[in-house]
Every structure is written in structure tokens, then in C-alpha cells.
C-alpha positions in Angstrom: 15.8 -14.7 5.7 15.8 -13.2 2.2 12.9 -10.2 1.5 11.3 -12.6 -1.3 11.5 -15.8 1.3 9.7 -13.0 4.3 6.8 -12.3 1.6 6.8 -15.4 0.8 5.9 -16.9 4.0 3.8 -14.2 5.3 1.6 -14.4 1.9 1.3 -18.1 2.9 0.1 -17.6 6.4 -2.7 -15.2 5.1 -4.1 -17.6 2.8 -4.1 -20.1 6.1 -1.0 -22.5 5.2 1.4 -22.6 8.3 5.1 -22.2 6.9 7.5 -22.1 9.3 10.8 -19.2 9.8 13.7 -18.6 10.8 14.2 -16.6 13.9 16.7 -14.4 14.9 16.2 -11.6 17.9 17.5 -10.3 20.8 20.3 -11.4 21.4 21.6 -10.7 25.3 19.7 -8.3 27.6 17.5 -9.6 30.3 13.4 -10.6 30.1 11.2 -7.4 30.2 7.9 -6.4 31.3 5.5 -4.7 28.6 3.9 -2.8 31.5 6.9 -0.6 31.7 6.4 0.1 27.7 2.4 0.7 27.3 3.3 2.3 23.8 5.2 -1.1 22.6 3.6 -3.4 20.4 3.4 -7.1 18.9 2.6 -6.7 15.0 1.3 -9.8 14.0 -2.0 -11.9 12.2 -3.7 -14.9 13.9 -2.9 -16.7 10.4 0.7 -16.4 11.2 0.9 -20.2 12.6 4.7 -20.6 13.1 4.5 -17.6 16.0 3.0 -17.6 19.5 0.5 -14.4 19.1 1.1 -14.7 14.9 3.5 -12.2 15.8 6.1 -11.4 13.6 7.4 -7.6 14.0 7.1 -4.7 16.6 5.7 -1.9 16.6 5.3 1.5 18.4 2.2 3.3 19.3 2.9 7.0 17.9 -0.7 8.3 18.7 -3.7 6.8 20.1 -4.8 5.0 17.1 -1.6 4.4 15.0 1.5 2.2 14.8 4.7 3.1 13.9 6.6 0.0 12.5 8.5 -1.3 9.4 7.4 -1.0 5.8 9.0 -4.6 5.3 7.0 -6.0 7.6 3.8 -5.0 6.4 4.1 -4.2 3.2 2.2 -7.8 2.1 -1.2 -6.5 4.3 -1.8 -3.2 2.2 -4.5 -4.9 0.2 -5.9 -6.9 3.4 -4.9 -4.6 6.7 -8.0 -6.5 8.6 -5.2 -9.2 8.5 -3.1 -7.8 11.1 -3.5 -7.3 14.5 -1.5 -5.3 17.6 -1.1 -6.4 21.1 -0.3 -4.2 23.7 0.8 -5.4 27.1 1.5 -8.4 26.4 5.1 -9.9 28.2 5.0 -13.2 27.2 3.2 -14.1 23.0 2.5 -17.5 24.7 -0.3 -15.3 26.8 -3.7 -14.1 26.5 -2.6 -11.1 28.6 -3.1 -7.3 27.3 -4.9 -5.9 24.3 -5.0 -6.7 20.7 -6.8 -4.2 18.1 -7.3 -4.6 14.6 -5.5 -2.7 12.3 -7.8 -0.9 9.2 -4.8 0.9 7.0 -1.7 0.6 6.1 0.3 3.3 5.2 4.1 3.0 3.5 6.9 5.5 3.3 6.4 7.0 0.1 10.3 6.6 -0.5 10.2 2.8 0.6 12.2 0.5 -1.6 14.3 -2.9 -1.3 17.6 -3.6 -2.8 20.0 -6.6 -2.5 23.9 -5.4 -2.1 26.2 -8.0 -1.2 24.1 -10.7 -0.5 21.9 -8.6 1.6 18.4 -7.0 2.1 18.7 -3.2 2.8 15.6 -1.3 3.4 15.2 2.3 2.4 12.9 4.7 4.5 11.8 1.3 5.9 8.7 3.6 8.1 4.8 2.2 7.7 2.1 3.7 9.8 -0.9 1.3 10.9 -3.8 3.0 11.7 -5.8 1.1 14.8 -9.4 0.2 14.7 -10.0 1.5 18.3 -7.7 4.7 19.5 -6.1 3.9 22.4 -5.7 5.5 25.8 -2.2 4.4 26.5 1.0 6.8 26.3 2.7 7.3 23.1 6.1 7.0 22.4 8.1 10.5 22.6 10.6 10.2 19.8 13.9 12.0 19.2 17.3 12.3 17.7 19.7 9.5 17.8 22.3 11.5 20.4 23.9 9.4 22.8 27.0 6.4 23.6 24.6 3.6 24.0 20.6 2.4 23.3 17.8 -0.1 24.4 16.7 -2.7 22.1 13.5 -5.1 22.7 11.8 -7.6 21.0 10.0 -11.0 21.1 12.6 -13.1 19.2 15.1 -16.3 20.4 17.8 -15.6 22.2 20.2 -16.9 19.3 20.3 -16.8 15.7 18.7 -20.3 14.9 15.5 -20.1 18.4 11.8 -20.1 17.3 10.8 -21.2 20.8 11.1 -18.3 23.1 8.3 -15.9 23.4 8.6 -14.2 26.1 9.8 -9.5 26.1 13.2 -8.9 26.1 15.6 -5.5 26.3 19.5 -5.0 25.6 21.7 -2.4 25.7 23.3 -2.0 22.3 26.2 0.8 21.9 25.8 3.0 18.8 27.6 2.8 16.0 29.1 5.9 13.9 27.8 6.7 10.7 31.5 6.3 9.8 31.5 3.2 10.9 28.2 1.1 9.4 29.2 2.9 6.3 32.8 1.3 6.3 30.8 -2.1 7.4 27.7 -1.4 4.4 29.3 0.4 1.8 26.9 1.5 -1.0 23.7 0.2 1.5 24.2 2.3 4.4 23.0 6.1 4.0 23.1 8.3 7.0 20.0 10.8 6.1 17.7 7.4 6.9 19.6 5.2 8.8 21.3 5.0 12.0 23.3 2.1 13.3 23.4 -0.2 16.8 24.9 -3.4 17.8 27.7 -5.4 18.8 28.6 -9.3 18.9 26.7 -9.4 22.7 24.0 -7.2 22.2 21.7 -7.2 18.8 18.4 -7.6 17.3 17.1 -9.3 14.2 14.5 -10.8 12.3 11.3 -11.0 14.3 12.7 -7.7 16.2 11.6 -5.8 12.9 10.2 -2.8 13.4 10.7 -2.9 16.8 12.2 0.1 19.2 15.3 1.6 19.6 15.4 4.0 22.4 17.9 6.5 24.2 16.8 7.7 27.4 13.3 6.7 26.9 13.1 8.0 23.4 12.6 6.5 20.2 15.1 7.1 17.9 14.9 4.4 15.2 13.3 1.1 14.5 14.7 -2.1 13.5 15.4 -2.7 9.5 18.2 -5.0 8.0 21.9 -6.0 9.4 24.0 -9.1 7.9 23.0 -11.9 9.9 23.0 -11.3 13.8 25.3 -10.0 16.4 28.2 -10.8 13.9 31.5 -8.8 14.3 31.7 -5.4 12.1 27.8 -6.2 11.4 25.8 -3.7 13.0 22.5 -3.6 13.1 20.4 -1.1 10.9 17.6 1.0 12.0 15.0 3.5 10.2 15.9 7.3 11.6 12.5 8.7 12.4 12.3 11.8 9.8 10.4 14.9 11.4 6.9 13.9 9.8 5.6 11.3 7.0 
């Protein structure tokens, strides 16, 4: 889905109309239980019809009362963050299971921009901090340097490019991709000080995966941003590198 179609569908659900999307997410992996990551979250608004929870992003919890997730993804509620909602512990968006706080801020990336190259969205320092209306007393997320052969991905999304019925936690092992190699794949998009790159044709994430984890060895090391479709060959997936503070 195209940056001005996204907007243009979450604008709609906050004014109430239900306008349905495309979803693409994790593709391969195995069902996973949210118990065993108390720090991940459902980013979402109860306007957001076309999704089980009105979830339409992740999100990781950073510190008791804020959210790390995707500029992209939230960008629309800066006016109106009493629009959006987290949900903790929850496996299954079908559910009434776990917790869901309101949000009261939203912060961008100061460096946060959108350009279209070759057809496709790229996000740059694609990093927005909710802050929670109750702190919670869950653990936080450590988060580290990308360093390592392989990562875990999760998110709420189908199972294929095309699914908007499944609902239900899911994790992947993705292998990493050299900077070398998503620039070869994104030349002119890809930039290595920001972004780091995941993915292969078995294992990927996509659109309502946004601002969702990736992690090596239990860390995070980037979230979820852009890719050329999903789990297509010498397409990687894109993800924010976490910068040292913001």
C-alpha cells in the first residue's frame, strides 16, 4: 500500500468511516505467545474497523510509559494521540485478553521524511515515541546493535501477501542482510547510518508488521519500515536502526 493510500485510510478510520486494507505480514515462523514478550505491543485505534483490536502497527515498550514504534504509522494521530491505543499481552487481536492504555503524545523523529524511489515508499529515521497514559510495570525492551547471522521478526499480520483474516502473534527467523547487499537491492533508498536490512523469500514482514520488533538474541535492534512488496527475491525488508538517543 502506497504512504498517501496508508494516511488515507487511517484519516478515514478516525473520522469513523471503515475502509478496508491490504495486509501483508509475517510471512513463515510459527504462532507466538505475547506472554513471552511483556514489552511488545499492538498499536492501534478502536476506529480502525477493518482490523481485529483496530490494530494496525507494533510497537515496543522502551520505558514504563512509552512506545517505541514507526513514525509512518503514527504520524496521522499527532494532532489527536487520544486516538490510539496499545495492547499488551495480547496473542490473538480477536481477544479481549491483556492490557490496552491510551496513548497522550506523539513524538516524531525530528529527521523523519517520506520519499518515493522506484515505485516505492522509503522511510527515513522512521522512529516515533508514544508516550502511555498509565506507566507500566512490565519489562522494557533492552536494545542493541544489529551484530549477528540471523533475527526474530513478529507481528499480527496474514500469513501471505493478499490475508486480512488472521489475527493471531507470530515470530520468524529472518537472516540479515548486508549493508552491501540492500544497498545493491535499494540503490539511492537504502542508507546504512539509519537502516538495517532482514528477509528472505520464506521469512519476512510487511505492512501491518510496521513498527514492529526486530530482535537478535533478545535484543532490539530495529523496527519494521518499508521493503518492495513481501518476501520477494533480492527484496529485503527495511528496518529503522535504533540511534543511541532521540
Amino acid at each position: 500500500m502506497s504512504y498517501s493510500r496508508r494516511l488515507a485510510v487511517l484519516a478515514a478510520a478516525l473520522i469513523g468511516c471503515a475502509v478496508p486494507a491490504p495486509a501483508h505480514a509475517v510471512v513463515g515462523g510459527t504462532e507466538a505467545n505475547a506472554g513471552d514478550y511483556p514489552w511488545l505491543a499492538a498499536v492501534g485505534t478502536p476506529l480502525f474497523l477493518p482490523r481485529a483490536s483496530g490494530q494496525f502497527c507494533g510497537g515496543a515498550l522502551i520505558a514504563p510509559d512509552q512506545v517505541l514504534t514507526d513514525a509512518h504509522c503514527v504520524q496521522f494521530a499527532q494532532l489527536l494521540p487520544k486516538a490510539l491505543t496499545v495492547t499488551f499481552d495480547r496473542s490473538d487481536l480477536a481477544s479481549r485478553d491483556g492490557t490496552t492504555v491510551k496513548v497522550t503524545a506523539v513524538r516524531l523523529h525530528p529527521g523523519f521524511r517520506s520519499d518515493t524511489i522506484d515505485g516505492v515508499d522509503v522511510y527515513h529515521h522512521d522512529l516515533a515515541i508514544l508516550t502511555l497514559a498509565q506507566p507500566q510495570s512490565r519489562p522494557t525492551v533492552p536494545i542493541a546493535a544489529p551484530r549477528g547471522d540471523t533475527g526474530t521478526v513478529l507481528g499480527w499480520g496474514g500469513t501471505s501477501d493478499g490475508d486480512l483474516f488472521n489475527t493471531v502473534l507470530r515470530q520468524a527467523t529472518v537472516p540479515m542482510v548486508s549493508d552491501a547487499a540492500c544497498a545493491a537491492a535499494y540503490p539511492g533508498a537504502f542508507d546504512a547510518t539509519e537502516m538495517v536490512c532482514a528477509g528472505s523469500t520464506t521469512a519476512d514482514t510487511g505492512e501491518f508488521d510496521s513498527g514492529g520488533p526486530l530482535l537478535i538474541d533478545g535484543k532490539l535492534v530495529g523496527i519494521t519500515s518499508w521493503a518492495r512488496g513481501v518476501a520477494l527475491d533480492g527484496y529485503p525488508g527495511v528496518y529503522s536502526r535504533l540511534p543511541a538517543d532521540f
